[in-house]
N, C-alpha and C positions, 0 to 999 in steps of 0.2 A: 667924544665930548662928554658922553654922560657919564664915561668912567671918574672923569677929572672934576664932576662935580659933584660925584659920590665921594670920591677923596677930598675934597675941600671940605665938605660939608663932615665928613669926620676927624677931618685936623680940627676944626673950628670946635666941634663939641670936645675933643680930646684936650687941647686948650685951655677953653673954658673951664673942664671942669680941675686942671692944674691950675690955673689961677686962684679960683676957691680955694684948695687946699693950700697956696702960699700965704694968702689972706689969712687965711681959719689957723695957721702956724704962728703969725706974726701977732696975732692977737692972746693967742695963749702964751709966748716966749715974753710975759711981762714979768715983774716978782713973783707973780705967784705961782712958776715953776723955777727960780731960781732955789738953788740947794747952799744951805748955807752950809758954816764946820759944824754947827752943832749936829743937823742931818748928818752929818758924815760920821762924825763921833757916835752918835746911837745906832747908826748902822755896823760901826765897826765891834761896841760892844755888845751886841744882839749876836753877831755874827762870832763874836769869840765866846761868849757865856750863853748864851741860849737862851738870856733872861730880857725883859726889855725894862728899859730904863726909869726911875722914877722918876719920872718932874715933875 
């Protein structure tokens, strides 16, 4: 019995603390990690010239 409620009690925190990090993802996945073309474009010509871009 006390096996199974050492194992409870570590699902329960291992859980827990998966649900924080679903939360803590959902909240940063707003625009402000969205990549637009322009990102891509300076990515691409950093990556071909070695220079970075002037904007």
């Amino acid at each position: 019995m006390k096996n199974i409620l050492i194992f409870a009690g570590i699902a329960g925190i291992v859980s827990a603390i998966a649900i924080y990090f679903v939360s803590e993802s959902a909240k940063s996945s707003s625009e402000d990690s969205y990549v637009t073309n322009n990102d891509i474009e300076a990515y691409d010509y950093i990556e071909n010239t070695g220079r970075p871009t002037i904007v």
